[in-house]
C-alpha positions as CSV (number, residue, x, y, z in Angstrom):
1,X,-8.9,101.7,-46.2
2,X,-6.2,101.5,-44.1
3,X,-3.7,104.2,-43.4
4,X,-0.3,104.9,-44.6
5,X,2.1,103.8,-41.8
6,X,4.7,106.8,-41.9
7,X,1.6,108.6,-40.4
8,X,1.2,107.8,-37.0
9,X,5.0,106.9,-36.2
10,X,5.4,109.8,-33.9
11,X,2.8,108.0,-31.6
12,X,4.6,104.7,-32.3
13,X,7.7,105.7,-31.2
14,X,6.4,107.6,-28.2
15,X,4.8,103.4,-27.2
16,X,8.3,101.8,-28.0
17,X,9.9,104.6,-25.8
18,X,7.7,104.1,-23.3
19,X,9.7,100.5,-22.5
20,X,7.1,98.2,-23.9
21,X,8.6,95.1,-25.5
22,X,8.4,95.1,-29.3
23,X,7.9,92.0,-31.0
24,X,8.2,92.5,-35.0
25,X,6.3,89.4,-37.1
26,X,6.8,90.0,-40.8
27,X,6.6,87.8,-44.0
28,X,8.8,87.1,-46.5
29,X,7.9,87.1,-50.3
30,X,6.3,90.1,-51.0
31,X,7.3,92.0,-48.2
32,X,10.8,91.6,-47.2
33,X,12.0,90.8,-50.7
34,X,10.3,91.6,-54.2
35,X,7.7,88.9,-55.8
36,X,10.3,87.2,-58.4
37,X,9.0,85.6,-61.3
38,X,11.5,82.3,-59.6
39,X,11.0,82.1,-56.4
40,X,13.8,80.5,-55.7
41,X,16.0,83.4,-57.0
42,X,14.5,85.3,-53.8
43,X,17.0,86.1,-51.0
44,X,17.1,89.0,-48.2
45,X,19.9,91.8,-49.2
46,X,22.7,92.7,-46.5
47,X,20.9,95.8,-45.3
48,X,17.7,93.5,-44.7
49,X,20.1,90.5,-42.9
50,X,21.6,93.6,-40.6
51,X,18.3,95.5,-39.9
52,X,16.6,92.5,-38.6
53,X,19.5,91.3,-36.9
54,X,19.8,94.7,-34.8
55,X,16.2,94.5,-34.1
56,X,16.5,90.8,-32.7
57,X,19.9,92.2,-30.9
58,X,17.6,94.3,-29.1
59,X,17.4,93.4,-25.3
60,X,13.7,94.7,-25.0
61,X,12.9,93.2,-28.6
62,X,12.2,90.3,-30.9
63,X,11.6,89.2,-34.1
64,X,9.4,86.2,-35.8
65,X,9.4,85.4,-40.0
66,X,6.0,84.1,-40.8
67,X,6.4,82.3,-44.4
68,X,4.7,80.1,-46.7
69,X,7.4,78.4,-47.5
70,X,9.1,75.6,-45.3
71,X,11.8,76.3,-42.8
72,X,14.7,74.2,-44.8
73,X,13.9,77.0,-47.9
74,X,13.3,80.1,-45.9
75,X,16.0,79.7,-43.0
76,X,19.1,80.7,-45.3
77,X,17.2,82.9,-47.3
78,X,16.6,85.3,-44.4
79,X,20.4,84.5,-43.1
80,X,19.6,85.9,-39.5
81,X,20.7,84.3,-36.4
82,X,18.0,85.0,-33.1
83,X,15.3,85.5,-35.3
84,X,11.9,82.7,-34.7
85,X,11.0,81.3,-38.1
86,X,7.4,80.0,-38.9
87,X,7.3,78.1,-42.1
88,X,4.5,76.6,-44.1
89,X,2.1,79.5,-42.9
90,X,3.3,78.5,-39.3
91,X,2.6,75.0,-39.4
92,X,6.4,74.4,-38.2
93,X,8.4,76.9,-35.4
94,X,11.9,77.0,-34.7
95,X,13.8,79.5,-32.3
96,X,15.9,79.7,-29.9
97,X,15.5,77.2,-27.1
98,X,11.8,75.9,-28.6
99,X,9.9,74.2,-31.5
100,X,6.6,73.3,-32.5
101,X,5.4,71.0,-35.8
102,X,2.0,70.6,-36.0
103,X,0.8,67.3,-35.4
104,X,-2.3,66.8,-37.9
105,X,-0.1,68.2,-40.4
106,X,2.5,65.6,-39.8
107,X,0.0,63.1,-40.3
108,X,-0.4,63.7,-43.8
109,X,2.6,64.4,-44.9
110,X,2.7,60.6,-46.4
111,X,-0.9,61.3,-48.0
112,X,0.1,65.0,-49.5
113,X,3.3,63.5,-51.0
114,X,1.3,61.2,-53.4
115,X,-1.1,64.1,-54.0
116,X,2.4,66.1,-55.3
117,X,3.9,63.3,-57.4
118,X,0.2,63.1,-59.4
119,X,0.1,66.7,-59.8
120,X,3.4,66.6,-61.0
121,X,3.5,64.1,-63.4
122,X,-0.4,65.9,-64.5
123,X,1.4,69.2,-65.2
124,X,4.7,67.9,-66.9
125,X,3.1,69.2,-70.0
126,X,1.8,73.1,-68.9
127,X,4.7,75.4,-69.4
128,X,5.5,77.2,-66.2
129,X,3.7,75.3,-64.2
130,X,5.6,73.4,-60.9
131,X,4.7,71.9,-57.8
132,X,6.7,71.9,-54.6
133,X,6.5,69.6,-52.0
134,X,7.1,71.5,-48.7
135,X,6.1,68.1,-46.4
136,X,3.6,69.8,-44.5
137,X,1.9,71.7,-47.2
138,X,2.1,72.3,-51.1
139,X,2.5,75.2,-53.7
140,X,1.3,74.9,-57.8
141,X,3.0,77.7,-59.0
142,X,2.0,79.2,-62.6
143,X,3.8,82.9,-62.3
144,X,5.4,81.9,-65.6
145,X,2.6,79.7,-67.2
146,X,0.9,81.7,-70.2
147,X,-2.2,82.8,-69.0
148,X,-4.5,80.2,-71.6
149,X,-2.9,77.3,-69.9
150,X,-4.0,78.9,-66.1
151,X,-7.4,77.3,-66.3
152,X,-5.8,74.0,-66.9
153,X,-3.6,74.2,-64.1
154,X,-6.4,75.2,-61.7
155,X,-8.9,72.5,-63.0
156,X,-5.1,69.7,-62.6
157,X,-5.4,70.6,-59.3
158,X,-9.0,70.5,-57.6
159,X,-9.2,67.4,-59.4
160,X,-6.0,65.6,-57.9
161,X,-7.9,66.9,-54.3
162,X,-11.4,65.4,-55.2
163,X,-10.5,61.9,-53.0
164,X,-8.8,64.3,-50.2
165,X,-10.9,66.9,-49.5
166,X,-11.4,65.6,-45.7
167,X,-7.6,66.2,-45.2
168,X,-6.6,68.9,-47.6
169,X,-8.5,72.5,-48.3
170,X,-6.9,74.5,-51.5
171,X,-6.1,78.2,-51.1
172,X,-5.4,81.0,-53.7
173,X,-2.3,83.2,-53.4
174,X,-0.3,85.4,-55.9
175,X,-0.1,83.1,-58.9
176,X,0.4,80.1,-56.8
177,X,-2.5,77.5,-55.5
178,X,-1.6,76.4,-52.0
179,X,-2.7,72.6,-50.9
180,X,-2.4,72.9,-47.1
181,X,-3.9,70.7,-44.7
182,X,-7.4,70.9,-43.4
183,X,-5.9,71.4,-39.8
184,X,-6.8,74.4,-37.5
185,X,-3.6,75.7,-37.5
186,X,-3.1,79.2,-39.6
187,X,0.0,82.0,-39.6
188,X,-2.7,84.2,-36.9
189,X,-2.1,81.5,-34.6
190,X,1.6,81.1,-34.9
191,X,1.7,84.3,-33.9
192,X,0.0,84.1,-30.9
193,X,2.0,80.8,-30.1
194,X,5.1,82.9,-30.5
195,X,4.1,86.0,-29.2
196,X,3.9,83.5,-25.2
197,X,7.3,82.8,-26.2
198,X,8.6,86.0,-27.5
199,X,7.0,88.7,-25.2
200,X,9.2,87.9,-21.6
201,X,6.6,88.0,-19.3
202,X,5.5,91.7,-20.8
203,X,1.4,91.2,-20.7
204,X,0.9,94.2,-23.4
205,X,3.8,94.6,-25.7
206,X,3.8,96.2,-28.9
207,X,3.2,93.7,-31.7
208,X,3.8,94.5,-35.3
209,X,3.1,92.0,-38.4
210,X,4.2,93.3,-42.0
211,X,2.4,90.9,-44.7
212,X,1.2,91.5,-48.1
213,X,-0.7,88.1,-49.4
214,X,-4.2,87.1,-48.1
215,X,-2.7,84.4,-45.8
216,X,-1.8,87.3,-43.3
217,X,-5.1,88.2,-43.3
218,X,-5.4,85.3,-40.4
219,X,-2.2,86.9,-38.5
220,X,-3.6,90.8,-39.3
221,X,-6.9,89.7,-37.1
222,X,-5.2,87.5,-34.3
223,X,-3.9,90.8,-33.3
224,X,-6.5,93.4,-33.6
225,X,-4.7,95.5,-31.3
226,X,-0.9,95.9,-33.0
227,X,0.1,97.6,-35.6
228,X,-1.0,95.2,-38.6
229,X,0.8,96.4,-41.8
230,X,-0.8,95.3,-45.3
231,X,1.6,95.9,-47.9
232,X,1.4,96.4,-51.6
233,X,-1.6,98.3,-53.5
234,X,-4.9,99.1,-51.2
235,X,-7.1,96.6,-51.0
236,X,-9.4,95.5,-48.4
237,X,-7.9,94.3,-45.4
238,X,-8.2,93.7,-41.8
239,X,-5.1,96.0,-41.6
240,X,-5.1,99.2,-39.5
241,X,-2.0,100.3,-42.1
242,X,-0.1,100.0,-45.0
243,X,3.2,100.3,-47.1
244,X,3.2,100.5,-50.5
245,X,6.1,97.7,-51.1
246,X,9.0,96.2,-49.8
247,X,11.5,99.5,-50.2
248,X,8.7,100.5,-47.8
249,X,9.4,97.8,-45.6
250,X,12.9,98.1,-45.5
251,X,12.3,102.3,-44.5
252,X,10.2,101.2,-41.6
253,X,13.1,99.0,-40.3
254,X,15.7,101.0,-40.2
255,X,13.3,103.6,-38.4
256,X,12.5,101.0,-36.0
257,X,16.2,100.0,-35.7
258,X,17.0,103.2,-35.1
259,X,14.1,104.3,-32.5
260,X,15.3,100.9,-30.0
């Protein structure tokens, strides 16, 4: 199991001393803010907005939000300008001065939007249930469903994918079913696409990625060598640490505000 991550800060801070770039990757739901029952109620608070925004400040730092939701929904959420957003699980990149939408992805988006207007109209019925469209990729969310109606939702879904399965692959999260396309594209290599823009010619900075869901599983292994933070309750991970929650999160940036 991974350790807690207020253990080895002293060593931490003695690497970010040293003058090694710092390039902070973190996710959003779950991590930065609390899991809502709406997600759409979720926003970064001030203190979040002004942590980040020193960090990104920083001349010998920057910082990356890797989301699984799409850049239009997560931008103003966050509210930071010189931050790099990945959206869709890194499937589209914006920062400053580059871009990058991935082109299989594009391809479908005409194919996934007919998949989401089924699904929709399938789970008018289920209480809870909703599907968003996010162009590139797609979330069923049943947070609020009651839990005898989950199956249905589940069995909606793989069976508006049984034509698609070349294009489309269905992954679980936290009480949401994510249709994303069957490209080979994944928030671990987002990071490393940003970290060639973000690290400024340093060839071994130190690279941090906060993430709590098991899609950051793929960005906790595409840098086996940072400091890869699960957060929430232990479970197994590729992780070298852990946080217990958010408030945890938000403790480990001002220390890291503070230490550049």
């Amino acid at each position: 199991m991974p350790l807690h991550l207020f253990d080895p800060l002293k060593d931490l801070e003695s690497r970010i001393r040293g003058g090694r770039r710092v390039l902070l990757f973190v996710d959003f739901d779950g991590t930065l803010v609390p899991i809502r029952d709406d997600p759409m109620a979720c926003r970064l608070s001030d203190e979040g907005r002004d942590l980040l925004g020193r960090i990104a400040a920083h001349p010998n730092a920057a910082a990356a939000i890797v989301s699984g939701r799409d850049l239009p929904d997560l931008r103003p959420r966050v509210g930071v300008d010189g931050l790099a957003y990945a959206g869709n699980h890194g499937l589209e990149i914006q920062g400053v001065g580059f871009e990058y939408r991935e082109p299989g992805a594009a391809a479908l988006a005409g194919e996934l939007a007919k998949i989401t207007s089924e699904l929709t109209a399938e789970l008018a019925g289920v209480p809870g249930a909703w599907v968003q469209n996010k162009v590139l990729s797609a979330s069923v969310h049943f947070r609020q469903t009651p839990p005898a109606l989950v199956p249905v939702v589940k069995k909606a879904v793989e069976q508006a994918l049984r034509h698609h399965r070349d294009h489309f692959v269905l992954r679980g999260g936290k009480m949401v079913l994510e249709v994303r396309p069957a490209v080979d594209w994944h928030k671990g290599r987002a990071v490393r696409w940003l970290w060639e823009k973000l690290a400024a010619g340093d060839p071994n900075p130190v690279a941090l990625y906060l993430g709590d869901d098991a899609t950051d599983e793929d960005a906790f292994a595409a840098v086996p060598d940072g400091v890869t933070v699960m957060v929430g309750p232990s479970r197994q991970t590729a992780a070298r640490y852990r946080l217990d929650g958010p408030q945890d999160v938000a403790r480990f940036l001002r220390w890291l505000a503070d230490v550049l």
